[in-house]
Structures are given as C-alpha cells and as structure tokens.
N, C-alpha and C positions, 0 to 999 in steps of 0.2 A: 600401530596403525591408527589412523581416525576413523571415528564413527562418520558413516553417511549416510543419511536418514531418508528416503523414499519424501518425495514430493509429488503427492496424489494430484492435486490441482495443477500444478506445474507442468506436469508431465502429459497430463492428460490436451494443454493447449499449444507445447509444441509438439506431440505428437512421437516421443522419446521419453525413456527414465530420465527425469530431473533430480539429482541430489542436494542434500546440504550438508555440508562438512561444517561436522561438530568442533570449531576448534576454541578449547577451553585452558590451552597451553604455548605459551610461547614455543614450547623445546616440539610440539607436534607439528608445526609447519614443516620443516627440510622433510615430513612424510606421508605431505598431503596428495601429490602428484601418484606416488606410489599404491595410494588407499583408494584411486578415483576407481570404481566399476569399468568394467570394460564395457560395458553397454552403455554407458551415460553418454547423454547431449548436450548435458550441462550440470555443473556443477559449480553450488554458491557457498560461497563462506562470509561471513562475517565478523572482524575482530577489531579490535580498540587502535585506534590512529596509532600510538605508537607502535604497534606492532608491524603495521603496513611495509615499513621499511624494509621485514623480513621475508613478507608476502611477496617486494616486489624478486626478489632472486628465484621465485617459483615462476610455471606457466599461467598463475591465475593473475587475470588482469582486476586494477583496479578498476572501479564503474561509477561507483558513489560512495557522496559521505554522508551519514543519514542523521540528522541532528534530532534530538528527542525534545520536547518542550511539556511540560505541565501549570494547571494552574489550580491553587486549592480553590474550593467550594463552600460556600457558608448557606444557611437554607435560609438569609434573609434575601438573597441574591435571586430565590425563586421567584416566577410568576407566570403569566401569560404568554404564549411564546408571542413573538413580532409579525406586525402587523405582513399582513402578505405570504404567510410559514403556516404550512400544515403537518400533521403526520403522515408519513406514506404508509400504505396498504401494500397487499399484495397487486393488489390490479398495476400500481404504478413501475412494477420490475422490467417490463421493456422502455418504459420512456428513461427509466437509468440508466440502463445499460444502453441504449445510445447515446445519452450525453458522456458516457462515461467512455465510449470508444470511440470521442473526438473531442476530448476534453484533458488529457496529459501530454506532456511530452518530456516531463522531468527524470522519472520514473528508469529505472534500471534497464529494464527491457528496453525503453524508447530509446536509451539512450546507449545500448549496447548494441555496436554496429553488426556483432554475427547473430542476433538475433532480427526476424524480420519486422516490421516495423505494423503488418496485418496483426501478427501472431501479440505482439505487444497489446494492438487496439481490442483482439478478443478476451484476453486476459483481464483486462478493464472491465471489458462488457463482461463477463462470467462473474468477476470477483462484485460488482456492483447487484448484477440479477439476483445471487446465491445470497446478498448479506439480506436484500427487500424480502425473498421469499420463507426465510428463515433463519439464516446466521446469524443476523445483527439483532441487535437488541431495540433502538428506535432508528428512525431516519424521518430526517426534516424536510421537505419540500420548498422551494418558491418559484410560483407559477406566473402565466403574464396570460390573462385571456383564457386560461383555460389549459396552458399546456407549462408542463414543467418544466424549467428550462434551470434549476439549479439542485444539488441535494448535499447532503450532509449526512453520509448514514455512520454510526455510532456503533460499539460492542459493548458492552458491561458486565464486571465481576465484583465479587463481593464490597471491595471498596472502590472501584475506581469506575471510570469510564473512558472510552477512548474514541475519538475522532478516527475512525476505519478507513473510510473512503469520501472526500471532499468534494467536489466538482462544478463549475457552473459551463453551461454551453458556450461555444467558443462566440454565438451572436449576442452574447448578453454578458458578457465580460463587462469589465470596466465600473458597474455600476452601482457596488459596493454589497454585492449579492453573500459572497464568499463573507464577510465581518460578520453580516446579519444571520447566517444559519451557524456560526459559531454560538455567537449571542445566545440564537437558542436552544445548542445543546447544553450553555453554562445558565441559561433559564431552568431548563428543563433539571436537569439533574442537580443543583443545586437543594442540599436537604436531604437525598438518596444518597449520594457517592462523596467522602468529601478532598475528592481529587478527580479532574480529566483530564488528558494524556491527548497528546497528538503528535505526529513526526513529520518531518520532511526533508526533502533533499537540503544540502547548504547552500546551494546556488540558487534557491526558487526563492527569490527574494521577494515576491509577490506572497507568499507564502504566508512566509517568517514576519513579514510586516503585519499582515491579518491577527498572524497566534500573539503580537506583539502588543498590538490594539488592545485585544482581550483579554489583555494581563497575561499570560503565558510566560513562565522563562525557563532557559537553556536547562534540560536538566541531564544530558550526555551524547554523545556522539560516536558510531561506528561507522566502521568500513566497510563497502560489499565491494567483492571479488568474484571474477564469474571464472569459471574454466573451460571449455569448449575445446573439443577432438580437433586437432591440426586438420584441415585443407575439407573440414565437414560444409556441407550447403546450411547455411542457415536455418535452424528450426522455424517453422510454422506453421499453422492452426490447419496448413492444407492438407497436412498428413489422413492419414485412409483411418490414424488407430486414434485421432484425435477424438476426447472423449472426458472433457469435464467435466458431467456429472452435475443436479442439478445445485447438490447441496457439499459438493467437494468444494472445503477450505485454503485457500490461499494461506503458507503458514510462512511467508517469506517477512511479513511484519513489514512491508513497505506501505508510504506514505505517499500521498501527492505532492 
C-alpha cells in the first residue's frame, strides 16, 4: 500500500478529505488507485518526469510540471530593500489575500478542470492570509498610493529561504513589480541564508524569466497528479464543512 497523508489545509477549502500519496517507489504506483481512502475528494501525488509514463496507465491525471529554481546568497549582496518595498505587518493580510485570489491562474487547482475554479481562488486567498499572519517568515510589499497592489511573502529555515507565495494584482501587471520584490527578498536574506529557493509551473514563462533575471537556475523538476472519484461535482470552498483554519498550512509545495 501507499501512505496517504491527511491534507489539513486542502481539505478544509474544498470541503472533503484531501490526500497525498506518498510515492517514494517506482514499483508503488500499479498500488496507488487501490491505497486512495474511500472518502477522498482528491488525491495528489507527486513523482520525478520519468516516472509520469507509469502514472499515466493509473486513474491519476497528470496537472503539472513544477520546476524548482534556486540562487546562492553572499552577504555583500545585502542592503536596503528597493525603493517602493516595505515589510508586511499583520494588518496587511486581507489586502493579500485579495490580490492573491485574482492574481493566478497557473497553479494546479486553476488549472484542473474537476476542481472549481472559486475553490482554487480561496485557496490562494487562505494560503496568502495564514503565511502574513504567522506562517511566513518575511513578506515584501509594493504599494502605489497607499494600497498594496504586489507581495512577495517568503518561508525560512535554517539555511535556506524560500519564495512561498508571489503575486502582483492583475491592474498592475506588466510593470516589472514581480523582478523587484525578488530583488528584495535576495537583498533581504543575503548574509542570513546562504541559498533562496523558489518554484513554479513550466509553462509560466513570465515566471521563470523573472527567477531568471535574478540569477536563479534550474535546480529540478516534478510531476503533480491529481485523482478525483469518477462522475464527483467538483470540489468547492461552498461546502457547509469548509473550514481552513486561520493558521492551517498549505503542504502541497506549489508555486505561482
């Protein structure tokens, strides 16, 4: 059997047990249909491109390919962050989590047609609210007039740091918001960590030109697979049991 691990966060936005199938073996895929919960809404796996060819003879569909990027860190690289970038506070957690739920479309969720595309947008807005009010370690700001209209919130462990959650509002695109709150989390941690990490889909080629700017390079790539009960309505955040929680973690490791 495979392990499938309880997705707190997950489960609580589409309003069902969400799992993740632990697969850490090529030879456990032909037993991952068999290992799903009989209560699940959804079930995600994760495994290395070559494997995918084995996933696709399963019922899990592929969704995305999640490319990982890093860039090392030297502490002359430190300074002031960029002109226009602040730290966010608590107070700023509802203006993220709005831009944050009309600000993807790349993202697994968005992009997987049995899931609803609301339930995707609260998923955003929760995993954005929970990192400003305590999960995340810093988040960047850039404002225009008073109201925030880009962020950049970050996680941190002992050596590394990671780009969490990215976003600029969809009226402020274009205007090179995204490069500059990189900039500052590789100002920022530069001297503290001496590597930041950040992911995203292959296709978000708006992306991957940003982490590209900023010196980033390729450092690996996996697969997500989603499984979803035959002829189920689409999960979404309308559910009665829905119930994320203020400080419930997002442990799917997805990227903008």
């Amino acid at each position: 059997m495979v392990t499938m691990t309880p997705q707190p966060f997950d489960s609580g936005i589409l309003g069902g047990p969400v799992y993740r199938a632990e697969v850490t073996e090529v030879g456990q895929i032909p037993l991952l249909e068999s290992s799903v919960p009989a209560d699940a809404v959804l079930v995600t796996a994760r495994v290395r491109p070559d494997w995918a060819n084995v996933m696709a003879m399963t019922r899990f569909r592929e969704i995305e390919r999640l490319v990982s990027f890093e860039r090392p860190l030297s502490a002359s690289e430190g300074g002031a962050l960029p002109e226009g970038v602040r730290l966010a506070n608590h107070n700023d957690a509802e203006a993220c989590a709005d831009i944050a739920g009309r600000g993807f479309s790349f993202d697994r969720y968005h992009v997987d047609p049995e899931i609803d595309d609301a339930a995707a947008d609260e998923s955003k807005r929760a995993w954005a609210r929970n990192n400003v009010m305590g999960r995340g370690d810093v988040g960047f700001l850039a404002e225009f007039r008073g109201k925030v209209i880009a962020f950049n919130l970050c996680l941190r462990g002992e050596d590394w740091a990671l780009i969490d959650l990215i976003a600029v509002a969809p009226e402020a695109q274009g205007l090179g918001l995204g490069k500059t709150l990189v900039e500052a989390a590789i100002r920022h941690y530069a001297g503290i960590v001496p590597v930041l990490r950040v992911g995203t889909q292959i296709n978000n080629e708006a992306s991957k030109s940003i982490y590209s700017a900023n010196g980033f390079t390729r450092s690996s790539e996996m697969v997500t697979f989603h499984w979803t009960p035959p002829n189920q309505t689409p999960p979404n955040q309308n559910s009665a049991d829905r119930n994320p929680g203020q400080h419930s973690q997002p442990t799917n490791e997805e990227f903008p």
